[in-house]
C-alpha atoms as one frame of an Amber mdcrd trajectory, in Angstrom:
protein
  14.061 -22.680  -5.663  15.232 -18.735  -5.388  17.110 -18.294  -2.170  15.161
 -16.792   0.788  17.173 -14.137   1.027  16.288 -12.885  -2.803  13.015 -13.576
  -2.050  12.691 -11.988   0.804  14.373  -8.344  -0.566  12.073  -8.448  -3.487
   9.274  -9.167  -1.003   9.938  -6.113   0.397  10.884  -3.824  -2.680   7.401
  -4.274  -3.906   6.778  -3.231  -0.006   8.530  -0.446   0.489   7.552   0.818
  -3.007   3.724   0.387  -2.296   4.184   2.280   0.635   6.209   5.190  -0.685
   3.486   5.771  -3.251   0.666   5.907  -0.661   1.961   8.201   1.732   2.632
  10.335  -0.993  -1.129  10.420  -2.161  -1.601  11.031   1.918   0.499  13.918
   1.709  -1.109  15.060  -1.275  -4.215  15.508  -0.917  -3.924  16.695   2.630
  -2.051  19.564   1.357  -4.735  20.112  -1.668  -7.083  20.268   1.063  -5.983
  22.717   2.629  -6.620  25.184  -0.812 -10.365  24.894   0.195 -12.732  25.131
   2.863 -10.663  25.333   6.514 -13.272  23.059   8.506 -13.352  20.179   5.696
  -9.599  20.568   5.210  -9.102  19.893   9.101 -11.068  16.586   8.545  -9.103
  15.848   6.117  -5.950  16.117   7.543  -7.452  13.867  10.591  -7.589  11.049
   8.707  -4.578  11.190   6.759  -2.678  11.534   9.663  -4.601   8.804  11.092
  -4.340   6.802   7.880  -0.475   7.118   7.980  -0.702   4.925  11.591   2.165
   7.177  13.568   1.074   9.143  16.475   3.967  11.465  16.758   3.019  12.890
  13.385  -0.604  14.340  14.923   2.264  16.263  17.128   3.048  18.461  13.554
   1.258  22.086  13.815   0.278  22.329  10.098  -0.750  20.255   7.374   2.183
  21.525   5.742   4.468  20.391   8.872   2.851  16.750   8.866   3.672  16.540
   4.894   6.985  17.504   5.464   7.617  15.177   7.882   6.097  12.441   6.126
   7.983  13.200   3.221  11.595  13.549   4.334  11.839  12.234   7.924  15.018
  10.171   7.945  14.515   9.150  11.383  10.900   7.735  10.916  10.821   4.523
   8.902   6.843   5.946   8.039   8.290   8.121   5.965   8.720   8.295   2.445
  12.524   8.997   2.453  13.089   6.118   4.404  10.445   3.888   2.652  12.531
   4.485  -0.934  16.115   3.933   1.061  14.541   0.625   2.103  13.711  -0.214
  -1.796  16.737   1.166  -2.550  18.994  -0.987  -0.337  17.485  -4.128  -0.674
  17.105  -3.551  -4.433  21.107  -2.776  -4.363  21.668  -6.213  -2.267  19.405
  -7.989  -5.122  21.115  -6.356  -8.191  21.529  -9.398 -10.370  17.811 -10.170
 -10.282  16.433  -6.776 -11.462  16.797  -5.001 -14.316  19.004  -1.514 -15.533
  16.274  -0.495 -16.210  14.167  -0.659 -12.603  17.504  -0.174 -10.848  18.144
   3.176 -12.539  14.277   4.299 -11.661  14.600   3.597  -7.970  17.865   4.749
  -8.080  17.316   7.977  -9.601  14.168   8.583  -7.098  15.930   8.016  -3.756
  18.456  10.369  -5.591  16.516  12.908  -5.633  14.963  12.494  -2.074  18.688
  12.154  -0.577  19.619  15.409  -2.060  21.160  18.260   0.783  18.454  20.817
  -1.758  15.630  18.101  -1.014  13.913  20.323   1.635  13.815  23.482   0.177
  12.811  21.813  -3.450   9.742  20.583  -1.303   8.863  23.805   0.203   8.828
  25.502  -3.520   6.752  23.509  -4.300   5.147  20.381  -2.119   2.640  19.174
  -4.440   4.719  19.003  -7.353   7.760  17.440  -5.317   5.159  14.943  -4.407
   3.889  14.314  -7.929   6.803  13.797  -9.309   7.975  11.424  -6.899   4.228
   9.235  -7.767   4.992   9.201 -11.412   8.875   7.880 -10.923   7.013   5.138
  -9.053   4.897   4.548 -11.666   7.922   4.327 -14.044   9.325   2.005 -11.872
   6.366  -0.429 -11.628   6.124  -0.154 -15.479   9.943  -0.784 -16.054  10.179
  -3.652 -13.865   6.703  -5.170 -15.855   8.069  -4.122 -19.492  11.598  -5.554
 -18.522  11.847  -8.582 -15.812  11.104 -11.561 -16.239   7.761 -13.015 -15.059
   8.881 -15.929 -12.904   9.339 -16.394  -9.326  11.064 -13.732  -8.586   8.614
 -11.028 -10.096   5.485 -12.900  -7.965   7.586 -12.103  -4.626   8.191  -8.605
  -5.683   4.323  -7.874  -6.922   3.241 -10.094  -3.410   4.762  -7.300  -1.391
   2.704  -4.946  -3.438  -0.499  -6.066  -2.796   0.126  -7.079   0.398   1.195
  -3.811   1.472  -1.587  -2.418  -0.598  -4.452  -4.156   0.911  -3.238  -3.436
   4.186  -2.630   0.551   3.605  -6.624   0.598   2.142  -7.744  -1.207   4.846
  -6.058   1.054   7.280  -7.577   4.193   5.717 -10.967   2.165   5.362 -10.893
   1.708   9.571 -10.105   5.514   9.730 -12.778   6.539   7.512 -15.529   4.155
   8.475 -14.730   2.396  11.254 -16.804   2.966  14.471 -15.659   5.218  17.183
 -17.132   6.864  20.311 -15.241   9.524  19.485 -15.824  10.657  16.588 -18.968
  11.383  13.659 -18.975   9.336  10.358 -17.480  10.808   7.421 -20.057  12.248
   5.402 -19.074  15.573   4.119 -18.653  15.551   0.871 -15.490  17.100   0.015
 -13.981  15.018   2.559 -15.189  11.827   1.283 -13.907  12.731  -2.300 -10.582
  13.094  -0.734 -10.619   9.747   1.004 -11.769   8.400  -2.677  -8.617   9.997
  -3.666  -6.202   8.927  -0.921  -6.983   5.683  -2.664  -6.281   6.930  -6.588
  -9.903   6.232  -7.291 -12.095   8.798  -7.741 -12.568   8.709 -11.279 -12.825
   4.897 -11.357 -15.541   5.507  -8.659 -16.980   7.613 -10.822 -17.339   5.753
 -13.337 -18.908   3.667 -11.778 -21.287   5.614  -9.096 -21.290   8.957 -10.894
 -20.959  11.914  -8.838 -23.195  10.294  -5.778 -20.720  10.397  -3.008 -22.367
   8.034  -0.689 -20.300   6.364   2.312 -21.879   2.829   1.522 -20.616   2.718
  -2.024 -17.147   4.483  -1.151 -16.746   1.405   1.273 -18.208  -1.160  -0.979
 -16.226  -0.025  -4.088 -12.412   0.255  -2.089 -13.659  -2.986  -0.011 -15.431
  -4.961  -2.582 -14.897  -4.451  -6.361 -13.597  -7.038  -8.255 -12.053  -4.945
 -11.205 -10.355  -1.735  -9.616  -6.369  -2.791  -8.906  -6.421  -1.078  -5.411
  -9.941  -2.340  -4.137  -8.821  -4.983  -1.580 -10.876  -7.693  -2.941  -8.662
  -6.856  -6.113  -5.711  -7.113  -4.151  -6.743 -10.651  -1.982  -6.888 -12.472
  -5.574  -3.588 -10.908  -6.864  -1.864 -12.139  -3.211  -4.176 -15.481  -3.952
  -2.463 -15.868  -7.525   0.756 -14.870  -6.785   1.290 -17.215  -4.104  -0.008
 -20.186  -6.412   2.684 -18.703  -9.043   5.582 -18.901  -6.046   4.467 -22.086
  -5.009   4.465 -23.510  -8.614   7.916 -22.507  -9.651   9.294 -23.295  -6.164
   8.280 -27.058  -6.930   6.010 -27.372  -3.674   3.380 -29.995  -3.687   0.143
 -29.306  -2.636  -0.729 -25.919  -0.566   1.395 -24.760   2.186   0.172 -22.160
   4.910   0.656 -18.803   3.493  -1.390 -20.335   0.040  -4.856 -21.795   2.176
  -4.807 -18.352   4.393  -5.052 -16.422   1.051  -7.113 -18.459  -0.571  -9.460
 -18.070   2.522  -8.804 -14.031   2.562  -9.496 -14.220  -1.053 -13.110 -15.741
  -0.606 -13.719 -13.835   2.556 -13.911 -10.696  -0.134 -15.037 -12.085  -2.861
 -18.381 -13.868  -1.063 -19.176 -10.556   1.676 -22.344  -8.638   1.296 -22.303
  -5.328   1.536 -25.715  -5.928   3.527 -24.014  -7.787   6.210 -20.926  -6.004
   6.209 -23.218  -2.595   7.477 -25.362  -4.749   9.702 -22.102  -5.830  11.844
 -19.849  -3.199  11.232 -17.480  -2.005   9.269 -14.811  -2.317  11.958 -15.034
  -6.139  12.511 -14.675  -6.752   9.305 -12.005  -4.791   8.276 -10.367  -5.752
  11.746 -10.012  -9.264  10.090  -9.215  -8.713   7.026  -6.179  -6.927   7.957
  -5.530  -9.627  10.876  -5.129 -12.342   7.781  -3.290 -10.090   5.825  -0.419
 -10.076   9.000  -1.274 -13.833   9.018  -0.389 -14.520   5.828   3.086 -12.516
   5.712   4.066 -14.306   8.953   3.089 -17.643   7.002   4.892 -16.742   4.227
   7.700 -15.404   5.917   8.140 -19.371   7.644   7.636 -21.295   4.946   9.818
 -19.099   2.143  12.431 -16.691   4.155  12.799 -18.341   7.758  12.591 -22.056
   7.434  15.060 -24.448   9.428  17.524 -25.188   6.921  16.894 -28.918   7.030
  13.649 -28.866   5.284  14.820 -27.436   2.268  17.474 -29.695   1.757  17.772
 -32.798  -0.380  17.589 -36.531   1.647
């Protein structure tokens, strides 16, 4: 069995890296908003600030301001910078279980955001300092499928992932769709093409819907679809399988805690109609959805990373 504390710093590579790569497609597409029409780009700086979940960032004048911050913030552990010097560290602490070639990515990314010239390369140009920084991450992913080994460690490292990832959709789902006194739903349409591409998937929408921006199929296609990777029933089977795959190697018999709560998340998704899902709410739903998500990372957490010593060892 892989000691907890590997486990638990790839657990949170594939964390922190998730992470890193969302807030940048926050960032992003705030600041493309703001290259069209004022009102709509207001809205959609609203709910990527509201997305990112940190209040003192609706403090930041500009969208500009807010992307800065989010991007290079040492002092907020929100922020990208400090998201990549989390992968980064643990990653360093976990060095004989990873790659060259996946340390080297990660490596040369929080390079580049821990460079003194990091600030001003952002302000000549945001959008490409925050592409960039997406694509590395890509690389990264890629390297660490093309070159590590698929066993237990890799599950750990790709649970964090879409952990993290069904938890940062469902957050921007609540913003988005979730029922508030204070506030209209989202139905502009250049606004709800944005939140399609907070989530990388307006084309796969597309594809699918064509060019019908409708709020019901937004929310059924980033809630519900079985085949896009960062729909979150896509992401409850991943956590579903990758749990069975850590459980397998690890030599457990039978299911443990964190296994039945995804296995119940998993079906939660995969069985909801869309019909009932409007009828009571989004809010409720998506409430417990990311309740079991926190569920299952505590579970986890005590039966892989925390356990009393004594149960792991042999009589």
């Amino acid at each position: 069995m892989m000691l907890a504390r590997v486990a638990d710093s790839l657990y949170w590579i594939g964390r922190y890296v998730e992470r890193a790569e969302h807030m940048c497609r926050l960032s992003d597409v705030m600041l493309n908003a703001t290259l069209d029409r004022s009102e709509a780009a207001n809205l959609v700086a609203r709910i990527a600030i509201a997305a990112v979940g940190d209040p003192e960032m609706a403090k930041a004048k500009t969208p500009y301001e807010a992307a800065l911050s989010l991007a290079l913030d040492r002092s907020d552990d929100l922020s990208i910078y400090s998201s990549i010097a989390h992968a980064r560290e643990n990653a360093r602490q976990v060095r004989d279980q990873i790659t060259t070639e996946t340390w080297e990515r990660l490596n040369l990314i929080y390079l580049r955001m821990n460079d003194p010239d990091a600030t001003r390369s952002f302000g000549d140009g945001s959008q490409q300092f925050l592409h960039d920084t997406i694509a590395d991450l890509h690389l990264f992913k890629g390297a660490g499928d093309a070159t590590m080994s698929h066993g237990e460690g890799w599950s750990f490292l790709l649970l964090g992932v879409y952990l993290e990832r069904a938890q940062l959709i469902g957050s921007l789902l609540g913003v988005v769709f979730g029922e508030s006194r204070r506030r209209k739903p989202v139905t502009d349409h250049f606004a709800l093409t944005s939140v399609l591409r907070m989530g990388c998937a307006l084309e796969p929408y597309l594809r699918v819907y064509t060019a019908e921006m409708q709020p019901r199929f937004i929310l059924q296609f980033l809630t519900l679809d079985e085949d896009f990777p960062r729909s979150i029933r896509f992401c409850t089977h991943q956590i579903e399988t990758h749990l069975a795959a850590i459980i397998r190697h690890s030599g457990m018999a039978g299911s443990v805690g964190p296994d039945r709560l995804a296995g119940r998340l998993r079906a939660r998704l995969q069985y909801a109609d869309m019909d009932e899902l409007e009828a009571q709410g989004a809010s409720p739903f998506l409430k417990t959805v990311l309740d079991e998500c926190s569920a299952i990372h505590r579970s986890l957490y005590d039966a892989f990373v925390a356990y009393p010593l004594e149960e792991r060892l042999p009589a």
